[in-house]
Backbone and ligand atoms as CSV (ligand in chain L), in Angstrom:
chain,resi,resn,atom,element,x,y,z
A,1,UNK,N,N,0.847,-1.203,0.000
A,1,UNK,CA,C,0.000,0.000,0.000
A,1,UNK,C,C,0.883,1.254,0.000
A,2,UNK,N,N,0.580,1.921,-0.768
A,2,UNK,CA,C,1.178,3.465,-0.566
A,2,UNK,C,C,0.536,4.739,-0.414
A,3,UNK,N,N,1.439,5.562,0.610
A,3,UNK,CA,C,0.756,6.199,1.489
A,3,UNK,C,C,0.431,7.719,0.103
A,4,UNK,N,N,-0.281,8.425,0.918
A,4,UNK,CA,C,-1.124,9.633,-0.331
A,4,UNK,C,C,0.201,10.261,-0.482
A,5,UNK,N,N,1.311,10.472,-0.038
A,5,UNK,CA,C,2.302,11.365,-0.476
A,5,UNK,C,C,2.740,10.872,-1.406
A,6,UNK,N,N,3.357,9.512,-1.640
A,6,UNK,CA,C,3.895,8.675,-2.766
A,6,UNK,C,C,3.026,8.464,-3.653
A,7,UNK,N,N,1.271,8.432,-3.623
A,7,UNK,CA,C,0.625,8.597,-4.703
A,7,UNK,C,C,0.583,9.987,-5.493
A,8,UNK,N,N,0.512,10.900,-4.764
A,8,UNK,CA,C,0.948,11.947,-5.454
A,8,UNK,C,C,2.130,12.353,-5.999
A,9,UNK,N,N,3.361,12.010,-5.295
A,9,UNK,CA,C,4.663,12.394,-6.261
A,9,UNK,C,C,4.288,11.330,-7.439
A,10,UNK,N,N,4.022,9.810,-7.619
A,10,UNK,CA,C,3.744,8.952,-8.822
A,10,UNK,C,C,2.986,9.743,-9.668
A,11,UNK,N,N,1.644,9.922,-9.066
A,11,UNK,CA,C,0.451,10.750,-10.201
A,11,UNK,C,C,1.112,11.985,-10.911
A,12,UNK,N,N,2.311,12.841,-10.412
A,12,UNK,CA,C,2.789,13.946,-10.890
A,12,UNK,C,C,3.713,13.283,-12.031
A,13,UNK,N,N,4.313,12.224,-11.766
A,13,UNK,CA,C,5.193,11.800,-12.233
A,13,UNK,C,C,4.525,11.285,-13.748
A,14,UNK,N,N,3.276,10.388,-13.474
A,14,UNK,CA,C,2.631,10.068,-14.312
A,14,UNK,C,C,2.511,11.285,-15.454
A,15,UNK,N,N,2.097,12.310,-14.990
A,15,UNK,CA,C,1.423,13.779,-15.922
A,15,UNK,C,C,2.730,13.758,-17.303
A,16,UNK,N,N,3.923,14.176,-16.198
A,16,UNK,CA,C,5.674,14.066,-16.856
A,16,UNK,C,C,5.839,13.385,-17.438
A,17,UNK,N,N,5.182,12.242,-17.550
A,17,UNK,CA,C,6.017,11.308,-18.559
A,17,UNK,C,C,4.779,11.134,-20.018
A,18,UNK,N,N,3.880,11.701,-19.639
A,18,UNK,CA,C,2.851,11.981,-20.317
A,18,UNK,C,C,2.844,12.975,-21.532
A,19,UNK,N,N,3.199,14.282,-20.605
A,19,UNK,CA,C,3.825,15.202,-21.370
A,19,UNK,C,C,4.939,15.277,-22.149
A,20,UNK,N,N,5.881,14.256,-21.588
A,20,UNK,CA,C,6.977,14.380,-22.418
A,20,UNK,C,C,6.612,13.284,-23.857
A,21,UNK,N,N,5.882,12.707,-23.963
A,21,UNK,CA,C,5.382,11.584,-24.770
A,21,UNK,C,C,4.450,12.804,-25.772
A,22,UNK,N,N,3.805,13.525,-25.491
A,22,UNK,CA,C,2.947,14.830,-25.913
A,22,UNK,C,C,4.256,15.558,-26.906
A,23,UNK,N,N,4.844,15.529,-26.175
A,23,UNK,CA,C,5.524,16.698,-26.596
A,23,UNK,C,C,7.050,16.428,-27.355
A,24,UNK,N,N,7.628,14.873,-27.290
A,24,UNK,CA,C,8.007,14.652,-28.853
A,24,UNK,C,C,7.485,13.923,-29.310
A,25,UNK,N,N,6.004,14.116,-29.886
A,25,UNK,CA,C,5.260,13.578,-30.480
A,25,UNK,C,C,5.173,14.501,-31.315
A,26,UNK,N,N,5.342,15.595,-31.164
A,26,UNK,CA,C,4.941,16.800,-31.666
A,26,UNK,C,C,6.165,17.526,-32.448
A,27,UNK,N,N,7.628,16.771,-31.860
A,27,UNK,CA,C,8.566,17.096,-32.733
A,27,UNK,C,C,8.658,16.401,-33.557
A,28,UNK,N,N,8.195,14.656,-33.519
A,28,UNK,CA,C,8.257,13.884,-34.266
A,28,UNK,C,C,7.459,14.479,-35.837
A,29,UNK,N,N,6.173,15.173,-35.600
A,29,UNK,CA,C,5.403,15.129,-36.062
A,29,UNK,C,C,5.779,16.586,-37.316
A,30,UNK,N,N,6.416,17.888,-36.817
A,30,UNK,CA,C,7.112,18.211,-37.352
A,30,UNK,C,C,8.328,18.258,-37.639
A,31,UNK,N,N,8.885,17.308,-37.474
A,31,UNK,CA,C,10.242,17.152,-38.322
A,31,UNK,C,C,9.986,15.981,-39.637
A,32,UNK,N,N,9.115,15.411,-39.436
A,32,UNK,CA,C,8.328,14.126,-40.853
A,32,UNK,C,C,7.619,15.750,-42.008
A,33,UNK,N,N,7.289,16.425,-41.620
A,33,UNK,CA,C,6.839,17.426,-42.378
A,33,UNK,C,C,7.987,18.380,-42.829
A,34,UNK,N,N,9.252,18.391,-42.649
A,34,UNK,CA,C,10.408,19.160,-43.191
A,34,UNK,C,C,10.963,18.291,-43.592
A,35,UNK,N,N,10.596,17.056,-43.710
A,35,UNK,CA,C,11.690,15.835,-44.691
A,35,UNK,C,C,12.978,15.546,-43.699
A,36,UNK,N,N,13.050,15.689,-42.294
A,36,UNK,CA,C,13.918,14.731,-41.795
A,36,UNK,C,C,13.172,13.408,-41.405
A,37,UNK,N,N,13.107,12.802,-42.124
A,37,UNK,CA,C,12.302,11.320,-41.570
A,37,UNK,C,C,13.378,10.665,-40.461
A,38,UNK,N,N,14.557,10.459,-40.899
A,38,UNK,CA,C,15.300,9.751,-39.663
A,38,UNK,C,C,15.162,10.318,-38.619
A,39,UNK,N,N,15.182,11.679,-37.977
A,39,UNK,CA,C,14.492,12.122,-36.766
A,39,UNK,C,C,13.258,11.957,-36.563
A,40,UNK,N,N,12.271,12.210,-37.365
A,40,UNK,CA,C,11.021,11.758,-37.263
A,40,UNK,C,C,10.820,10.497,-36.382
A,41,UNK,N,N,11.787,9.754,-37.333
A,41,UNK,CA,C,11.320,7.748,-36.698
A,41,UNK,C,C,11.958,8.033,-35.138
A,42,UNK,N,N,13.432,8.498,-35.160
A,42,UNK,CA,C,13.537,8.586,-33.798
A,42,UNK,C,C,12.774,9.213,-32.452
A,43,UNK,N,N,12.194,10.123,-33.342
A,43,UNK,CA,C,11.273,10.646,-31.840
A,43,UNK,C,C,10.252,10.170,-31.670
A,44,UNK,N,N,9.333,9.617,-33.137
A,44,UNK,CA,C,8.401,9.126,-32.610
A,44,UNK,C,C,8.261,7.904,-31.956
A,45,UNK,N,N,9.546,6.984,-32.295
A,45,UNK,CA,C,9.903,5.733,-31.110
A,45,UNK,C,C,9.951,6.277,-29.974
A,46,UNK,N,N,10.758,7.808,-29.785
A,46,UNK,CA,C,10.574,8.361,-27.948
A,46,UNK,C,C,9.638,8.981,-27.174
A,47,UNK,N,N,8.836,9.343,-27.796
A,47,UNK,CA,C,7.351,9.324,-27.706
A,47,UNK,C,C,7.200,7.868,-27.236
A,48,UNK,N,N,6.896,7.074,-27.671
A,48,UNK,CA,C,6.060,5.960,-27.814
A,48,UNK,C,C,6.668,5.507,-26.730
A,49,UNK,N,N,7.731,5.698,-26.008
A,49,UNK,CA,C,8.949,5.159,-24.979
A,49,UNK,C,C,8.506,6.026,-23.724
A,50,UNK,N,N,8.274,7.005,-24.176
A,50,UNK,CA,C,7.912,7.690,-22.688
A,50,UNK,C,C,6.356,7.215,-22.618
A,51,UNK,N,N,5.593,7.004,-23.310
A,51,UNK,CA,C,4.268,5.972,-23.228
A,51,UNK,C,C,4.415,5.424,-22.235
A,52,UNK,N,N,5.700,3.938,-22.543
A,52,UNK,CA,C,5.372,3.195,-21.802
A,52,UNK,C,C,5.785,3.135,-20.569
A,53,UNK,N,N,7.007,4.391,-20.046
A,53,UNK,CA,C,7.501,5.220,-18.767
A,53,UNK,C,C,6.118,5.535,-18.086
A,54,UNK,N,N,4.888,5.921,-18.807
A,54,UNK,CA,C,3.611,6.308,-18.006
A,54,UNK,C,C,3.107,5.165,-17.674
A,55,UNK,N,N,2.874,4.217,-18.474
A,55,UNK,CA,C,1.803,3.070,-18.461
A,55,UNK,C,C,2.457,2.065,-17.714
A,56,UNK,N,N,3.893,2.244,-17.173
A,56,UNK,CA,C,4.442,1.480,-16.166
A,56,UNK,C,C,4.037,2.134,-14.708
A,57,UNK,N,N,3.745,3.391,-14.234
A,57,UNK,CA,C,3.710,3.976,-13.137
A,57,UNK,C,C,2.182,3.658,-13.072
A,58,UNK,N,N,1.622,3.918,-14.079
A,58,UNK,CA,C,-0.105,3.966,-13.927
A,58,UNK,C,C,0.026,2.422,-13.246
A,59,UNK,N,N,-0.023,1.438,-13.799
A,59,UNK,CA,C,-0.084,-0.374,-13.681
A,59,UNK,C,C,0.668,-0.248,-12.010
A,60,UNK,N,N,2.005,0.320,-11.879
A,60,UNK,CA,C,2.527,0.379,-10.825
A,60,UNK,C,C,1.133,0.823,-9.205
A,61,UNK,N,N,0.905,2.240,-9.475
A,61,UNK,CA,C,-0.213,3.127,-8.568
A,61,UNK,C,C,-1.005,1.885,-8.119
A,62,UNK,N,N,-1.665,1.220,-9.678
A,62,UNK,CA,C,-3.238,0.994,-8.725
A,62,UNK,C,C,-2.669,-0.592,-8.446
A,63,UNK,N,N,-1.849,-1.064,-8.590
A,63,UNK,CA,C,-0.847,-2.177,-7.824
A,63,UNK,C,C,-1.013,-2.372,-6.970
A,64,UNK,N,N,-0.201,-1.118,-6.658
A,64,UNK,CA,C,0.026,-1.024,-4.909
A,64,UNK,C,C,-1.093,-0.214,-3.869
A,65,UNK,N,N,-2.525,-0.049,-4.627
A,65,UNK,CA,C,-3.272,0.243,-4.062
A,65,UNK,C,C,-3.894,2.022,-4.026
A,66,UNK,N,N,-3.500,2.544,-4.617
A,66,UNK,CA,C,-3.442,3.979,-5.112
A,66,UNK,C,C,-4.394,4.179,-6.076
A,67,UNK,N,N,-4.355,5.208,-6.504
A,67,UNK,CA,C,-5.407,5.342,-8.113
A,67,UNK,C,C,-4.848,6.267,-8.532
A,68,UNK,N,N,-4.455,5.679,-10.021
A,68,UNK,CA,C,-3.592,6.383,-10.909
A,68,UNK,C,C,-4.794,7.720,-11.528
A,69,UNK,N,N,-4.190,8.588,-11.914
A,69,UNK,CA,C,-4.954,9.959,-12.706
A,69,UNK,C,C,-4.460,10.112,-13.784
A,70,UNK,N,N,-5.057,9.477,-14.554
A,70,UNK,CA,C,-4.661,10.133,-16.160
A,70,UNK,C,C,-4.907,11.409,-16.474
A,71,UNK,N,N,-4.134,12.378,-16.639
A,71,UNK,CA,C,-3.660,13.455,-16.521
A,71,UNK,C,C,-4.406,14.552,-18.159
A,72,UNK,N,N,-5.089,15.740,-17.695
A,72,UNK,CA,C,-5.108,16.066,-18.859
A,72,UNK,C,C,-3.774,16.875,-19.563
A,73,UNK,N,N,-3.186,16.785,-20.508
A,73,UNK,CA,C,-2.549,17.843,-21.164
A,73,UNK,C,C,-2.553,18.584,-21.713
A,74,UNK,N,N,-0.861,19.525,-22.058
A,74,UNK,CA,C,-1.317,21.063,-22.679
A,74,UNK,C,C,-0.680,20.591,-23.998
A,75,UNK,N,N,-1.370,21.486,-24.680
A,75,UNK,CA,C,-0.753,21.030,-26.141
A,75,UNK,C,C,0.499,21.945,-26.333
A,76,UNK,N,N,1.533,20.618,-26.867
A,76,UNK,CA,C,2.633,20.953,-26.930
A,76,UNK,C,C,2.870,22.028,-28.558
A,77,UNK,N,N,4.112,22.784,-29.087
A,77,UNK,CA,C,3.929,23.495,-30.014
A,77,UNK,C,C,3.725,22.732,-31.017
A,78,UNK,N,N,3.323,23.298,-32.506
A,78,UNK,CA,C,3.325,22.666,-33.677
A,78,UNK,C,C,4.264,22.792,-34.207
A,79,UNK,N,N,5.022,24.120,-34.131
A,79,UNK,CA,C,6.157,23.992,-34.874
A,79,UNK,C,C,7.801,24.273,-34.331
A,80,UNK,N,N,8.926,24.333,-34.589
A,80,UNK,CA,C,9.596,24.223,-34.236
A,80,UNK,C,C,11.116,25.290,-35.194
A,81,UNK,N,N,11.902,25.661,-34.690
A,81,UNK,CA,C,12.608,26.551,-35.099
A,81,UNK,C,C,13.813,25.619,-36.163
A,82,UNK,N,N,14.271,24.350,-35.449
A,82,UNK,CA,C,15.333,24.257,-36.108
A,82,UNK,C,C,15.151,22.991,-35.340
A,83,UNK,N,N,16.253,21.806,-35.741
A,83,UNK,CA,C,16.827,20.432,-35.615
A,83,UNK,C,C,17.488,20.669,-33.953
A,84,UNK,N,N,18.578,21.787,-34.030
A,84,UNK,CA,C,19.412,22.109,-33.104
A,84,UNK,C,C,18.032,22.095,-31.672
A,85,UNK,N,N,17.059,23.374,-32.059
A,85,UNK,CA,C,16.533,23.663,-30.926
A,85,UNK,C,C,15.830,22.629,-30.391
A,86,UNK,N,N,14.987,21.464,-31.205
A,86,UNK,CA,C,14.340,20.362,-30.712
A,86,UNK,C,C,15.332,19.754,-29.947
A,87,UNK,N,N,16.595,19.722,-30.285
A,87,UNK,CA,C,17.312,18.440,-29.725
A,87,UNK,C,C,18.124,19.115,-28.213
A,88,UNK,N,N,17.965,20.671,-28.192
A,88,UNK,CA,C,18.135,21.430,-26.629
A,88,UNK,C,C,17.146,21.062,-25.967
A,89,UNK,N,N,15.621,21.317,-26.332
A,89,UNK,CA,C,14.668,21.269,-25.536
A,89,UNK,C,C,14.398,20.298,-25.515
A,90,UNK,N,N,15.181,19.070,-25.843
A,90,UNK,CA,C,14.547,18.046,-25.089
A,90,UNK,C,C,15.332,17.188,-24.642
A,91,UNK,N,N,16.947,17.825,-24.305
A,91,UNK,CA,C,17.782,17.598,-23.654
A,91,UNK,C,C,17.295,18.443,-22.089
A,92,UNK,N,N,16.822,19.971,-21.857
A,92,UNK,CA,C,16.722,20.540,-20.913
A,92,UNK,C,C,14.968,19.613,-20.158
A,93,UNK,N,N,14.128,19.307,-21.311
A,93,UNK,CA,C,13.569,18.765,-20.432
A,93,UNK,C,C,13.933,17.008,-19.577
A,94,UNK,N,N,14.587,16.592,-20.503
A,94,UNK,CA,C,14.863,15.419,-19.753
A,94,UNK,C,C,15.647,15.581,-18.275
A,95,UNK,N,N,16.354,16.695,-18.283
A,95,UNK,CA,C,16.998,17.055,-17.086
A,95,UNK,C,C,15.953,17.308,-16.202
A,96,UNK,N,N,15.053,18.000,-16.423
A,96,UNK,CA,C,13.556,18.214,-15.537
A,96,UNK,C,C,13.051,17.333,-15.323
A,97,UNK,N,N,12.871,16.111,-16.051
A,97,UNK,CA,C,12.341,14.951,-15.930
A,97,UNK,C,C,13.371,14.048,-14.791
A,98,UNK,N,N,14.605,14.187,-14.590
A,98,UNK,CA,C,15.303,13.518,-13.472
A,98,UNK,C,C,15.221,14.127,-12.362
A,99,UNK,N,N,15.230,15.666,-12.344
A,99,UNK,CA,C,14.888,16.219,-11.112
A,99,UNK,C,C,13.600,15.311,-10.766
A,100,UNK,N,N,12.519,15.596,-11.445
A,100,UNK,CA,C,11.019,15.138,-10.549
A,100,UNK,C,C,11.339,13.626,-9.924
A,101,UNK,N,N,11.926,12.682,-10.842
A,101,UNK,CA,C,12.054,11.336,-10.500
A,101,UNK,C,C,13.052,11.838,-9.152
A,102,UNK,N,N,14.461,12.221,-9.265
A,102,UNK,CA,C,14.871,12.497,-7.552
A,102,UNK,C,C,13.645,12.855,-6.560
A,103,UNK,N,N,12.834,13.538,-7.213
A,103,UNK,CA,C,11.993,13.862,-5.975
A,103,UNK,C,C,10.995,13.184,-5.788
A,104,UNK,N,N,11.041,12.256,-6.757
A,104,UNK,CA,C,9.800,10.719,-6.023
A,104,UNK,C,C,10.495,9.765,-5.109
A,105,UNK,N,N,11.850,10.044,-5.402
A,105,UNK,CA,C,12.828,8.820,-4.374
A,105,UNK,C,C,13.046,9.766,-3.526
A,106,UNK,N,N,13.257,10.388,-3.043
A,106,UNK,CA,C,13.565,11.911,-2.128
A,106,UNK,C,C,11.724,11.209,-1.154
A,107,UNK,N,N,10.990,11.731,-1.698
A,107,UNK,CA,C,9.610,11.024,-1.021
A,107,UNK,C,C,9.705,9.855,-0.756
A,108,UNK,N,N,9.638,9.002,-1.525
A,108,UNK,CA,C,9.934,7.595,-1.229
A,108,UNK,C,C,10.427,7.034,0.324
A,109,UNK,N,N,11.845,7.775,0.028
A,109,UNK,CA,C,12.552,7.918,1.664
A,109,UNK,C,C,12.065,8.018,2.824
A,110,UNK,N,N,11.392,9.231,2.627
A,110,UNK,CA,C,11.010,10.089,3.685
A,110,UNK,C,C,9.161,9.319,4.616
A,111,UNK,N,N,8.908,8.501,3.089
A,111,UNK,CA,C,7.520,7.715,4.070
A,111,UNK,C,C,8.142,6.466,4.111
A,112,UNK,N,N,9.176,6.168,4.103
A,112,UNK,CA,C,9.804,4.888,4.523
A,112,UNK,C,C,9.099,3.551,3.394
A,113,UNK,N,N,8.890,4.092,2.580
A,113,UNK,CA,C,8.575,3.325,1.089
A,113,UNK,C,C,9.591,2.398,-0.003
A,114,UNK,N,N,9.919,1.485,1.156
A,114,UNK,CA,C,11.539,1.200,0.097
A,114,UNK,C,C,10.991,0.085,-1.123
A,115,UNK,N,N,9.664,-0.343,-0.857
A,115,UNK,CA,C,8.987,-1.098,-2.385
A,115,UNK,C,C,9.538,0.010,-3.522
A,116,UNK,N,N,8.412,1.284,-3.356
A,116,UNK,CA,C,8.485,2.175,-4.312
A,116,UNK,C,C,9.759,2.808,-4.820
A,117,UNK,N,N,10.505,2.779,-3.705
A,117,UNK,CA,C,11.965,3.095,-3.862
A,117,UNK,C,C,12.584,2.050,-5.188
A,118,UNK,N,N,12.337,0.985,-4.619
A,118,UNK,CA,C,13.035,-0.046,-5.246
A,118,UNK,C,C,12.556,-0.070,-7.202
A,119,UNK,N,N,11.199,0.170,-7.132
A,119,UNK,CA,C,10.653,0.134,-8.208
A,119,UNK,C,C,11.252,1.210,-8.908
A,120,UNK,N,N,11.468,2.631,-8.164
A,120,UNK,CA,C,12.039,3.819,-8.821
A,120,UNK,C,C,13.393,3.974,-9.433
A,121,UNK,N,N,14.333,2.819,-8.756
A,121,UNK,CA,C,15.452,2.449,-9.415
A,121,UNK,C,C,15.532,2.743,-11.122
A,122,UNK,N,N,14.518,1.822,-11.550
A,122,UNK,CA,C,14.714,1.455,-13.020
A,122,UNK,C,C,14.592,3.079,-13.909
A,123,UNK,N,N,13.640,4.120,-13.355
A,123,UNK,CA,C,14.000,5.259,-13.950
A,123,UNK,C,C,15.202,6.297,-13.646
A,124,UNK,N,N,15.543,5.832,-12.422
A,124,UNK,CA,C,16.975,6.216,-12.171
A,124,UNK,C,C,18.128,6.141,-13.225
A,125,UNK,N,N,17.871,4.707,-13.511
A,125,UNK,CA,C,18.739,4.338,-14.854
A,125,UNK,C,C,18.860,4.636,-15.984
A,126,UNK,N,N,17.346,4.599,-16.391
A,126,UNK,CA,C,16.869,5.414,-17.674
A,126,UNK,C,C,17.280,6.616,-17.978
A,127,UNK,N,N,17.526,7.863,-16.720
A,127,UNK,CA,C,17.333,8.704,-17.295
A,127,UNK,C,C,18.954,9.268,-17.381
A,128,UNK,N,N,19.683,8.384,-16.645
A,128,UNK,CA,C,20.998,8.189,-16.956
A,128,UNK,C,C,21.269,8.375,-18.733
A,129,UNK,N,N,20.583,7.345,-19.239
A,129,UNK,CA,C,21.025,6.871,-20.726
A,129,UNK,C,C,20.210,7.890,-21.386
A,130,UNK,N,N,18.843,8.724,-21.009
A,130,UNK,CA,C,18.187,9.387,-21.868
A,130,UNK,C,C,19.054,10.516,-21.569
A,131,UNK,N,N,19.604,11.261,-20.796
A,131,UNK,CA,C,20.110,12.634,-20.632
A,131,UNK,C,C,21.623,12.173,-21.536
A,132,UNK,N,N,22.105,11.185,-21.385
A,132,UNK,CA,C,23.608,11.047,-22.134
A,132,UNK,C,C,22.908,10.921,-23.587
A,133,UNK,N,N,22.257,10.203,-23.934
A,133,UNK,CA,C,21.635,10.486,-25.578
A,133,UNK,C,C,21.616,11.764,-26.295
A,134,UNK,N,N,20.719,12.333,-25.225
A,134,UNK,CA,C,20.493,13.702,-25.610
A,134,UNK,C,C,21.987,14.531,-25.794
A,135,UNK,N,N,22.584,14.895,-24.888
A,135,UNK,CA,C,23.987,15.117,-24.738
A,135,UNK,C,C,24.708,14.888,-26.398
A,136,UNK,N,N,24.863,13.578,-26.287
A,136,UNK,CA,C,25.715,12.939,-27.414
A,136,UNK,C,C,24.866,13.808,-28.530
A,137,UNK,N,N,23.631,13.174,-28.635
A,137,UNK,CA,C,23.195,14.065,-30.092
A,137,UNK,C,C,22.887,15.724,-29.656
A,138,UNK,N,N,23.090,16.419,-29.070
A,138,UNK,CA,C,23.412,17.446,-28.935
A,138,UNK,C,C,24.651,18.124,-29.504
A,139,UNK,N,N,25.669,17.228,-29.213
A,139,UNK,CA,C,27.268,17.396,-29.438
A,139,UNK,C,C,27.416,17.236,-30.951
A,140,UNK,N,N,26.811,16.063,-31.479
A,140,UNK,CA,C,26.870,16.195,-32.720
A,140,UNK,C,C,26.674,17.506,-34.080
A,141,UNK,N,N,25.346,17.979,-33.586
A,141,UNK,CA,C,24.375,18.688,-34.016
A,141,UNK,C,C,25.420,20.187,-33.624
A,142,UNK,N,N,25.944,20.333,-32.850
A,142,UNK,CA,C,26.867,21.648,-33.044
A,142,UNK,C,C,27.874,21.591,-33.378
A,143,UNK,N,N,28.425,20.171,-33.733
A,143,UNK,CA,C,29.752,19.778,-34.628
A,143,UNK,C,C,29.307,20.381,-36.215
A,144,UNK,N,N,27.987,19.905,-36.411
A,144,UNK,CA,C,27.192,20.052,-38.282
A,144,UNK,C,C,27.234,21.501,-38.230
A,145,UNK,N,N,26.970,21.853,-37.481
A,145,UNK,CA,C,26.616,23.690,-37.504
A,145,UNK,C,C,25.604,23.170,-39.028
A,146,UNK,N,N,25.351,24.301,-39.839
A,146,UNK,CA,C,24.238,24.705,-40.676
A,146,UNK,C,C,24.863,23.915,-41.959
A,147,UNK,N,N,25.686,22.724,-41.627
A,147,UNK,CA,C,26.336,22.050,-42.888
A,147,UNK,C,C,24.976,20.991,-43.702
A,148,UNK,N,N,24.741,21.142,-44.638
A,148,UNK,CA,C,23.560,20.674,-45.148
A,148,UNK,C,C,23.713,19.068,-45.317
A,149,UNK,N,N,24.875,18.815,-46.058
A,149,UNK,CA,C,24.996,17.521,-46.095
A,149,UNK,C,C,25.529,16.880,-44.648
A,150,UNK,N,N,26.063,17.430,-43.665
A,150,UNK,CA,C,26.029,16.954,-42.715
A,150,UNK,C,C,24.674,16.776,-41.727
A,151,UNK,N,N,23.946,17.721,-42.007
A,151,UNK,CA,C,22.382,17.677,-41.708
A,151,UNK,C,C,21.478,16.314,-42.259
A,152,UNK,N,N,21.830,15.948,-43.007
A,152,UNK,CA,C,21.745,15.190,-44.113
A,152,UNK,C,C,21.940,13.780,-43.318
A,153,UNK,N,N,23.372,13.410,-43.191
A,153,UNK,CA,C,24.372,12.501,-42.454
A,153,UNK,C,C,23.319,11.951,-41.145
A,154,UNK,N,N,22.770,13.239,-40.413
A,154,UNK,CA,C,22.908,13.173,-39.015
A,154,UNK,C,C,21.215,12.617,-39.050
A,155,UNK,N,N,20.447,12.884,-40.041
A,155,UNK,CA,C,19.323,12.400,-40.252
A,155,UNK,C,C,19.366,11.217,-40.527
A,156,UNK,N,N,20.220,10.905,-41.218
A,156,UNK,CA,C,19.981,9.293,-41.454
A,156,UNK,C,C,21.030,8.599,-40.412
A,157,UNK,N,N,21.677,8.308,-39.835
A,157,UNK,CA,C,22.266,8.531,-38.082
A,157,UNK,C,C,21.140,8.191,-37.154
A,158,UNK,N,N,20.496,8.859,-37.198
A,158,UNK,CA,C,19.200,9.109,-36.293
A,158,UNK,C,C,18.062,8.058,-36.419
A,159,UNK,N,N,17.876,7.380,-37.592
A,159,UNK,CA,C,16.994,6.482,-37.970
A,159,UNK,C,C,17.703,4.881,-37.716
A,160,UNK,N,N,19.012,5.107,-37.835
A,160,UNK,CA,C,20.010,4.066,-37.367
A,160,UNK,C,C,19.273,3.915,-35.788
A,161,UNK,N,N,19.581,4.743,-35.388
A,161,UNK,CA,C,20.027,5.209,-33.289
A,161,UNK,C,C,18.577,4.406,-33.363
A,162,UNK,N,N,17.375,5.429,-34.042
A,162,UNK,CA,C,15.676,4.455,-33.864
A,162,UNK,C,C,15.817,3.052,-33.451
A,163,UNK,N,N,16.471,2.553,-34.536
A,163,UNK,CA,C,16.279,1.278,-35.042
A,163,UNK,C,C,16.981,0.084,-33.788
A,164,UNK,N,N,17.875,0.975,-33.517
A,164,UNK,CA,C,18.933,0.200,-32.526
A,164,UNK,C,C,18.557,0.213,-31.262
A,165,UNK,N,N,17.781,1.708,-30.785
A,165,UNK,CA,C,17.456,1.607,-29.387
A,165,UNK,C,C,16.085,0.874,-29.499
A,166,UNK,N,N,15.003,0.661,-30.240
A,166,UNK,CA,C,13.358,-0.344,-30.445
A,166,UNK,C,C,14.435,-1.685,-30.291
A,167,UNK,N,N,15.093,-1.936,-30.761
A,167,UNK,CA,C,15.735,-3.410,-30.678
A,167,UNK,C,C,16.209,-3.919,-29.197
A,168,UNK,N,N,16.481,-3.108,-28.541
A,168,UNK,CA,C,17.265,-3.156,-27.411
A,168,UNK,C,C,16.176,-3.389,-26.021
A,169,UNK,N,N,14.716,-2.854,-26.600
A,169,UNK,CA,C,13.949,-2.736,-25.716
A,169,UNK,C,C,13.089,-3.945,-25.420
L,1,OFO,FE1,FE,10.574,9.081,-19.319
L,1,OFO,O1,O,12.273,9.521,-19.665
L,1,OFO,FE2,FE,12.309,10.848,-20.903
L,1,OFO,O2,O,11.113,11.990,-20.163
């Protein structure tokens, strides 16, 4: 059973991983409309990945006796400035996204919840590998600067990375 504090840091948590599924869905969705398809496929696999980051906490909540809240959301933008800026903003949010998870294990602690603790591990890990992703293709993407055929390169790169991280899962 978990106590209402740990259902609420989860249910918040739930919203976050919701939103972030919202919201490169939405890069996915315009970058397939400027003809980078290899980013396209990649985000919309990370979308579909932070899905199942929600639909593990939801299954988790009413588990352990809680009731999950499917969360309404805000609509994320339609469009987007550039390759570079999608791949900042969603490097800065994944960093936001580890803060909140510290602060479900930060709670966790504090109601003496070491199930939930234990369960919280696995996004601990995750967001290890999602913030170094981001990073790495960050680093890349200001190596290309405005090089077209390297723009080019890094798109089809990206449909590789898709292909390799759906396999892995
Ligand atoms: Fe769910 O890890 Fe990204 O946000």
């Amino acid at each position: 059973m978990i106590t209402k504090k740990v259902e609420k840091a989860l249910n918040d948590q739930i919203k976050l991983e919701a939103q972030s599924s919202q919201f490169y869905l939405a890069m996915a969705s315009w970058a397939e409309t400027q003809g980078f398809n290899g980013t396209a496929t990649f985000l919309y696999a990370h979308s579909d990945e932070e899905r199942m980051h929600m639909l593990k906490l939801v299954k988790f909540v009413n588990e352990r006796g809680g009731t999950a809240i499917i969360p309404q959301l805000e609509a994320p933008p339609v469009a987007f400035e550039s390759l570079n800026y999608i791949f900042e903003e969603l490097l800065n949010h994944e960093v936001a996204v580890t803060k909140s998870i510290n602060n479900v294990v930060d709670v966790c602690l504090q109601e003496k919840d070491y199930t939930t603790h234990n369960f919280m591990q696995w996004y601990v890990s995750e967001q290890i590998e999602e913030e170094g992703l981001a990073r790495t293709i960050n680093d890349k993407l200001n190596m290309i600067g405005k090089d077209k055929g390297g723009l080019y390169l890094f798109d089809r790169d990206l449909e590789t990375m898709a292909a390799t991280s759906t396999d892995a899962q």
